[in-house]
N, CA, C and O atoms as a GROMACS GRO file, in nm:
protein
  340
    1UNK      N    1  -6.369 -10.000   3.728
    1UNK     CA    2  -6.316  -9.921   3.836
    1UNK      C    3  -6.164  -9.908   3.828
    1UNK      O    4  -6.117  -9.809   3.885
    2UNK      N    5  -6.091  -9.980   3.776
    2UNK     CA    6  -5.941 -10.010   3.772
    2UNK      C    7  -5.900  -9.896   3.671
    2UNK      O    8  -5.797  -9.830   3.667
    3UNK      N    9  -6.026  -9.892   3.580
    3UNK     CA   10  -5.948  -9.787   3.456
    3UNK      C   11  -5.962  -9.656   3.496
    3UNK      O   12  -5.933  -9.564   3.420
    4UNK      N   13  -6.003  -9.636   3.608
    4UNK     CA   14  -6.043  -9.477   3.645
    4UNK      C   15  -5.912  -9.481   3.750
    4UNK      O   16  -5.838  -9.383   3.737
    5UNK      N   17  -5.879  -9.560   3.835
    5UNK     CA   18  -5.754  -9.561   3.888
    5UNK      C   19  -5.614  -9.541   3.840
    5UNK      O   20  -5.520  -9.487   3.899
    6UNK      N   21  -5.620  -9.601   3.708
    6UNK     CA   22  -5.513  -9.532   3.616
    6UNK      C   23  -5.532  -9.424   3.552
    6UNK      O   24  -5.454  -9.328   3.549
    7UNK      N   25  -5.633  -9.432   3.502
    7UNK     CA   26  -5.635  -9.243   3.452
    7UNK      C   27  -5.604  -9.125   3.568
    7UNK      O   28  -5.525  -9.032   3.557
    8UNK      N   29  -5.690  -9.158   3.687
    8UNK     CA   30  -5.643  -9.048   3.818
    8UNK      C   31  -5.457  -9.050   3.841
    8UNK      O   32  -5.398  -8.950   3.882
    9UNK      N   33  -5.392  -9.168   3.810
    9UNK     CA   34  -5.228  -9.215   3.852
    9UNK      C   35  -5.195  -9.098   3.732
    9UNK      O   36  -5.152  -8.986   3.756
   10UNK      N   37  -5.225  -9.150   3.605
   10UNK     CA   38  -5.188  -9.104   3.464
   10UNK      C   39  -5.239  -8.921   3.517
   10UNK      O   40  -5.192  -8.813   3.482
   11UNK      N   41  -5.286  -8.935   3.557
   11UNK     CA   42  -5.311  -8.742   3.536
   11UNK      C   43  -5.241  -8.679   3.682
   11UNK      O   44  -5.214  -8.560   3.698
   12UNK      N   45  -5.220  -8.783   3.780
   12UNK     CA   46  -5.135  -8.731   3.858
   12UNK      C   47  -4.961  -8.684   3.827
   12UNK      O   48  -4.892  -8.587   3.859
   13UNK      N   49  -4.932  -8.833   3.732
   13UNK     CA   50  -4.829  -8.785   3.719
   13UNK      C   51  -4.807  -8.664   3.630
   13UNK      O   52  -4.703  -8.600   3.644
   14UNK      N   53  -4.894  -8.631   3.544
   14UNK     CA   54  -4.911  -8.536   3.427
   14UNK      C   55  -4.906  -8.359   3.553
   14UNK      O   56  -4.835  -8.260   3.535
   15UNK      N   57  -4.999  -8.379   3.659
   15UNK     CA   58  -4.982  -8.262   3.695
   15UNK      C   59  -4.835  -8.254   3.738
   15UNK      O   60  -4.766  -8.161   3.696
   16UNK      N   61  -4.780  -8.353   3.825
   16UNK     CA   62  -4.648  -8.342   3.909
   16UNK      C   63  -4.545  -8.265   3.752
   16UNK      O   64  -4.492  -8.154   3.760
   17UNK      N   65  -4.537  -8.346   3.634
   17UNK     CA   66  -4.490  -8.292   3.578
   17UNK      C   67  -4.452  -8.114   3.520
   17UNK      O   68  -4.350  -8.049   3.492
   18UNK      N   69  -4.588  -8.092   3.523
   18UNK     CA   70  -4.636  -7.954   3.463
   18UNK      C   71  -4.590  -7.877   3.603
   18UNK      O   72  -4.539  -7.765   3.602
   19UNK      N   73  -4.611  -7.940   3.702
   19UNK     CA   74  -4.562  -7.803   3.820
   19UNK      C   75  -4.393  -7.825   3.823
   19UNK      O   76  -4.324  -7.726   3.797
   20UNK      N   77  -4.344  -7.917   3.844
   20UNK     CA   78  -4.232  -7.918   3.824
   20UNK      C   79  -4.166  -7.861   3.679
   20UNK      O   80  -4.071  -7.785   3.700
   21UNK      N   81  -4.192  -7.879   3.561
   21UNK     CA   82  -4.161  -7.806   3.445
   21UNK      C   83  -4.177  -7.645   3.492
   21UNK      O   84  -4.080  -7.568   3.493
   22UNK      N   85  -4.304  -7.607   3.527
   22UNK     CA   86  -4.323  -7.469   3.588
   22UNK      C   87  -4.224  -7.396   3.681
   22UNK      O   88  -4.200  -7.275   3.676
   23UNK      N   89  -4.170  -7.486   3.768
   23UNK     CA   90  -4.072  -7.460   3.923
   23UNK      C   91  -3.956  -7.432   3.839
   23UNK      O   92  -3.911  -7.319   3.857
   24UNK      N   93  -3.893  -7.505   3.750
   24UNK     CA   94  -3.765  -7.491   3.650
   24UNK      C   95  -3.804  -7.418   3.571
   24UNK      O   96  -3.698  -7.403   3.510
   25UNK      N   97  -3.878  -7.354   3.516
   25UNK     CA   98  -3.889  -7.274   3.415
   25UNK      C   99  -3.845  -7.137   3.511
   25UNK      O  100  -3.745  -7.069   3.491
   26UNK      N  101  -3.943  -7.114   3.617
   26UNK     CA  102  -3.843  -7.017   3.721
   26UNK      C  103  -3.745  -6.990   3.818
   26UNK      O  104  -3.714  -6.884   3.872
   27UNK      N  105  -3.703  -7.100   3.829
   27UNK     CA  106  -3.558  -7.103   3.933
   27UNK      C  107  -3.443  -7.169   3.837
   27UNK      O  108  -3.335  -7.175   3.895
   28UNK      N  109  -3.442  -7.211   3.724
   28UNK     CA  110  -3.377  -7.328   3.635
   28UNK      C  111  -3.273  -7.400   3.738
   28UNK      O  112  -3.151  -7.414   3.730
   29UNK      N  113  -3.349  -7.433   3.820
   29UNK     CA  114  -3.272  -7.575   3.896
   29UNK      C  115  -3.312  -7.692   3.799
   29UNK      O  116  -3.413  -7.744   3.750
   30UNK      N  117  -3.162  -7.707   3.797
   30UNK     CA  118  -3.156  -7.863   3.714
   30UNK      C  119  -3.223  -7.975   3.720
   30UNK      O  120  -3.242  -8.057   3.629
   31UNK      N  121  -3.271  -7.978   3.864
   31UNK     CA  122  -3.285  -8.106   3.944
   31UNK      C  123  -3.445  -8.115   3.901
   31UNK      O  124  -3.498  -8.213   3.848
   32UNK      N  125  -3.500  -8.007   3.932
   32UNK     CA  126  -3.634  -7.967   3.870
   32UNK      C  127  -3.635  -8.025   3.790
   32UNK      O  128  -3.682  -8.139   3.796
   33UNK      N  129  -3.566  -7.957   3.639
   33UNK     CA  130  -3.588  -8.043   3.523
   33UNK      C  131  -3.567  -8.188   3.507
   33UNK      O  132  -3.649  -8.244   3.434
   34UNK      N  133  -3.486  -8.250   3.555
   34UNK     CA  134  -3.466  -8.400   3.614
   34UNK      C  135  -3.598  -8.476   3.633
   34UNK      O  136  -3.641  -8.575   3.573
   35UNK      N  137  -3.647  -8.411   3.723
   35UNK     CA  138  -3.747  -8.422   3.823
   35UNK      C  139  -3.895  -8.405   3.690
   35UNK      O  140  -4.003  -8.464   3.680
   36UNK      N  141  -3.858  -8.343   3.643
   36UNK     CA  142  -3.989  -8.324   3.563
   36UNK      C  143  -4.008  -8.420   3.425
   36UNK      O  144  -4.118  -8.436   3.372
   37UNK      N  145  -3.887  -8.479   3.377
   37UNK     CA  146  -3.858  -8.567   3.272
   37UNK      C  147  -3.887  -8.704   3.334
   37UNK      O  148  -3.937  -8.787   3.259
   38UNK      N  149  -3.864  -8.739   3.460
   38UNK     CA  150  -3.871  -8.843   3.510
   38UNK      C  151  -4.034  -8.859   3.530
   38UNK      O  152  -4.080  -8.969   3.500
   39UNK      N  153  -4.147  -8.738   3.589
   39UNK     CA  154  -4.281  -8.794   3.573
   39UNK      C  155  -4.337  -8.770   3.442
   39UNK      O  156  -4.459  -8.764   3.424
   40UNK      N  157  -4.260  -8.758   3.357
   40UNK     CA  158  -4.332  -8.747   3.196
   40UNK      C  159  -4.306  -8.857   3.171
   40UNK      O  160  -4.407  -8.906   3.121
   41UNK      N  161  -4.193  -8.961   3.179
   41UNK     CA  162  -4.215  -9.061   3.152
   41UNK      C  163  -4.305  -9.148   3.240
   41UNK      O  164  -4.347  -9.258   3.202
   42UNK      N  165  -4.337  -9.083   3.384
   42UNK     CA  166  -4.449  -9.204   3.425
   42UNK      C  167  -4.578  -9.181   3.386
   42UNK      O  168  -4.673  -9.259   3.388
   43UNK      N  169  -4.570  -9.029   3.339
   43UNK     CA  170  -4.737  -9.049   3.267
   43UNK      C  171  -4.735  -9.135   3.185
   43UNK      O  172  -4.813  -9.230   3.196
   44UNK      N  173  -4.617  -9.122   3.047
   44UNK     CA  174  -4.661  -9.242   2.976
   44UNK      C  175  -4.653  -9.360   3.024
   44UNK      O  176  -4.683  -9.443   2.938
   45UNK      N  177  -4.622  -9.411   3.139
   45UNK     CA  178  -4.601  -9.507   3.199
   45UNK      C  179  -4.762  -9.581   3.198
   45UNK      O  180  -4.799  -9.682   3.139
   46UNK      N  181  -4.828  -9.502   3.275
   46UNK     CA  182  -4.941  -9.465   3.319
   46UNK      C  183  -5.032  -9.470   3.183
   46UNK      O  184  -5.085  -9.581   3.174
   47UNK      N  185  -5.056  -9.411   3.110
   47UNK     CA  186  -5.099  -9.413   3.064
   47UNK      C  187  -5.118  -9.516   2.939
   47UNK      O  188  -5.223  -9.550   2.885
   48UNK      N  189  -4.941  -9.566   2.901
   48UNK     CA  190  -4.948  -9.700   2.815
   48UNK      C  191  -5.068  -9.820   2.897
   48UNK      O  192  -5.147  -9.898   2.844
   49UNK      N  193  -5.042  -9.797   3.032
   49UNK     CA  194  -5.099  -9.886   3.157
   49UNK      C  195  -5.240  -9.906   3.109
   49UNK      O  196  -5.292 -10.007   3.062
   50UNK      N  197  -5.322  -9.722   3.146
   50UNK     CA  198  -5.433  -9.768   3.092
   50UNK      C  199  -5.492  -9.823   2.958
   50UNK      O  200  -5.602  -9.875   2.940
   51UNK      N  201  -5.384  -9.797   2.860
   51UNK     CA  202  -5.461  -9.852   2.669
   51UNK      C  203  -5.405  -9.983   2.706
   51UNK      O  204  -5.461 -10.064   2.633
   52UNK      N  205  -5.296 -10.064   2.810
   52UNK     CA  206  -5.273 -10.198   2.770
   52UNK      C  207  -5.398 -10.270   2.854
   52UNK      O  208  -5.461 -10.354   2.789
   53UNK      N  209  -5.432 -10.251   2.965
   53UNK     CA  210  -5.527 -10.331   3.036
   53UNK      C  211  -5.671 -10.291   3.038
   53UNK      O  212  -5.751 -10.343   3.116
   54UNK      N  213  -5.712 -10.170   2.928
   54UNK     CA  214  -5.825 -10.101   2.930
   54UNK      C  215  -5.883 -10.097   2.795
   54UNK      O  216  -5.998 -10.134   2.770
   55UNK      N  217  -5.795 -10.048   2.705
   55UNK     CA  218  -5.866 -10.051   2.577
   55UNK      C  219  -5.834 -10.134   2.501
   55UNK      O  220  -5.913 -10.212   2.448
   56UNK      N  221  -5.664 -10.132   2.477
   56UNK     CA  222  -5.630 -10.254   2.380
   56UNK      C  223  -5.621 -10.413   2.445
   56UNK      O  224  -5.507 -10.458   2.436
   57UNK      N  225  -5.710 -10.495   2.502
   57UNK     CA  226  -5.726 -10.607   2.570
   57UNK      C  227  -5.630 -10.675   2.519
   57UNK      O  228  -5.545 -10.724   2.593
   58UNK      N  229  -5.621 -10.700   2.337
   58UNK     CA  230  -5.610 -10.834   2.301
   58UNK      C  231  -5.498 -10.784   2.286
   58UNK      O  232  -5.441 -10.884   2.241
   59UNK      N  233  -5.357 -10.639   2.291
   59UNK     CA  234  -5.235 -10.696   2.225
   59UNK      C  235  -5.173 -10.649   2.380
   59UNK      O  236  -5.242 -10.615   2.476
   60UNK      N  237  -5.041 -10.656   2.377
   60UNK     CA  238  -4.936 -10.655   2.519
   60UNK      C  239  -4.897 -10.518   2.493
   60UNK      O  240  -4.851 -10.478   2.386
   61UNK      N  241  -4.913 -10.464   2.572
   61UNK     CA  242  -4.776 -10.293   2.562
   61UNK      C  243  -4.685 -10.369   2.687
   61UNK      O  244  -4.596 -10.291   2.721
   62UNK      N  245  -4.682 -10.460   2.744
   62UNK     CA  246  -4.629 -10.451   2.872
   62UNK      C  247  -4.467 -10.406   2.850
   62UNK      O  248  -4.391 -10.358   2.934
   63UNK      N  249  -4.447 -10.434   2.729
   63UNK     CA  250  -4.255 -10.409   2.697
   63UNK      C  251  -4.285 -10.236   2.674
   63UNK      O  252  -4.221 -10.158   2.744
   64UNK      N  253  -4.360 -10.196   2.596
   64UNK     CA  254  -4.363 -10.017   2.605
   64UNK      C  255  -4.385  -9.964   2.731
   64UNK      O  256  -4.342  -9.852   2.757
   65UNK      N  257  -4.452 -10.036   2.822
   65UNK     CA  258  -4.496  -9.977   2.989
   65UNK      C  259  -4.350  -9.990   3.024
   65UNK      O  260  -4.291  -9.883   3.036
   66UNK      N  261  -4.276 -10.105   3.044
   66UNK     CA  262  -4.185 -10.172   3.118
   66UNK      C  263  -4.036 -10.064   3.056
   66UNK      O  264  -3.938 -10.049   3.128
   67UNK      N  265  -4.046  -9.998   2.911
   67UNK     CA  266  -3.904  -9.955   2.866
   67UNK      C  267  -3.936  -9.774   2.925
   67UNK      O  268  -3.850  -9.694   2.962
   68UNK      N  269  -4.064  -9.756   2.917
   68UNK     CA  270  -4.148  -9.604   2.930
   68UNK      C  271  -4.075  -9.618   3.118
   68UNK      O  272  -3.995  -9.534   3.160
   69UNK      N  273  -4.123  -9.734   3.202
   69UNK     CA  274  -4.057  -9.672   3.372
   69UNK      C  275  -3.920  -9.678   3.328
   69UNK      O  276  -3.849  -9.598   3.390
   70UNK      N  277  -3.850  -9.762   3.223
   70UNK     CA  278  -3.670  -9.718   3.269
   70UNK      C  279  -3.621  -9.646   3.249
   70UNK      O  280  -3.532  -9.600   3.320
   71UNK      N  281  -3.683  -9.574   3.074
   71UNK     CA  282  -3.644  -9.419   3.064
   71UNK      C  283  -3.686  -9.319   3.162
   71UNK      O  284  -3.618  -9.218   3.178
   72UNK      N  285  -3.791  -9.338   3.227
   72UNK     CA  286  -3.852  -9.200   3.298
   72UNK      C  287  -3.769  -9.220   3.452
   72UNK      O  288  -3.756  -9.121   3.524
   73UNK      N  289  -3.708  -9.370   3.498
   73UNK     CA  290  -3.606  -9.368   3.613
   73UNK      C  291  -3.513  -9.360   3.593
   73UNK      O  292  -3.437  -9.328   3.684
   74UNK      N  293  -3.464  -9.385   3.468
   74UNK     CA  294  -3.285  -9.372   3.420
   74UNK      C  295  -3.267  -9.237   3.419
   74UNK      O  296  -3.152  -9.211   3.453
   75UNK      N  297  -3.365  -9.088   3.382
   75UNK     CA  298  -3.347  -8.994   3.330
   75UNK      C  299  -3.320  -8.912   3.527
   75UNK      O  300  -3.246  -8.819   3.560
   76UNK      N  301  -3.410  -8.992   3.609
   76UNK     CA  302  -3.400  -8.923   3.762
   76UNK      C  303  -3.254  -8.976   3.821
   76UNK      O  304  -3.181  -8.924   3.906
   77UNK      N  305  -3.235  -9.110   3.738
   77UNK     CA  306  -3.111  -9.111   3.841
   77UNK      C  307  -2.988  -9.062   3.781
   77UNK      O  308  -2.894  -9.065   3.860
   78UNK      N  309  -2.961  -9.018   3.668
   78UNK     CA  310  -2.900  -8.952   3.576
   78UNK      C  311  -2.882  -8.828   3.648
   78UNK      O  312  -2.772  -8.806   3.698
   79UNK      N  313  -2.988  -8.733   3.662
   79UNK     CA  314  -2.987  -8.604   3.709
   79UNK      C  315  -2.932  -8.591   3.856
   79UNK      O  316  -2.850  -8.508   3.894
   80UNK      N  317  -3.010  -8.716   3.952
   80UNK     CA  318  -2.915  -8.719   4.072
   80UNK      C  319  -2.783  -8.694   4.135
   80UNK      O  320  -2.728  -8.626   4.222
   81UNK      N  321  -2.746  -8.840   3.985
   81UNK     CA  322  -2.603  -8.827   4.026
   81UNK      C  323  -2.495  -8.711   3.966
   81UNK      O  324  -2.382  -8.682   4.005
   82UNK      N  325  -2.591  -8.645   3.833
   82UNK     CA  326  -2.491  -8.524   3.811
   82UNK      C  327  -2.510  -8.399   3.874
   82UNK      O  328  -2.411  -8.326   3.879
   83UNK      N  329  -2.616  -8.358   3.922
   83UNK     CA  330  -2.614  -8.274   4.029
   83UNK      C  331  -2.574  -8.294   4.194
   83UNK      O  332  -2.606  -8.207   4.274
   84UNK      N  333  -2.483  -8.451   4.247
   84UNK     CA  334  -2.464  -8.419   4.381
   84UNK      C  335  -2.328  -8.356   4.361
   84UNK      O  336  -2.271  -8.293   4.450
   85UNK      N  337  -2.271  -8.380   4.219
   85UNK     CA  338  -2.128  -8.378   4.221
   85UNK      C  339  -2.120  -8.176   4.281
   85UNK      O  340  -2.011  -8.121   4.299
   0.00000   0.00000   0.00000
């Protein structure tokens, strides 16, 4: 049951992405694109999630899960702070 909970997280963030990529593709607000780099990295977030606790049992991704949320939050707060200026 846990692995269907990450796949639904993993494909949520995958849609948030794709509509947001979509929203910047027609307004090219920056923030959009920000916004859309930041849930691409939580799909893979998400999704390292499900191959570490679902398929691959016996090895750790937890350092690829753990570096996958800092790029995909470093890249939102990046965009934040150069778009309040």
């Amino acid at each position: 049951m846990a692995g269907v909970v990450y796949i639904l997280s993993a494909l949520t963030c995958l849609a948030c992405a794709l509509l947001l990529g979509r929203g910047y593709a027609r307004t090219k607000s920056r923030l959009l694109l920000w916004s859309c780099l930041c849930f691409t990295g939580l799909f893979a977030n998400n999704a390292l999630l499900f191959l570490d606790l679902v398929v691959y049992t016996q090895k750790d991704l937890s350092l690829w899960r753990s570096l996958a949320a800092l790029v995909a939050l470093s890249l939102l707060l990046i965009g934040l702070i150069w778009e309040s200026e």
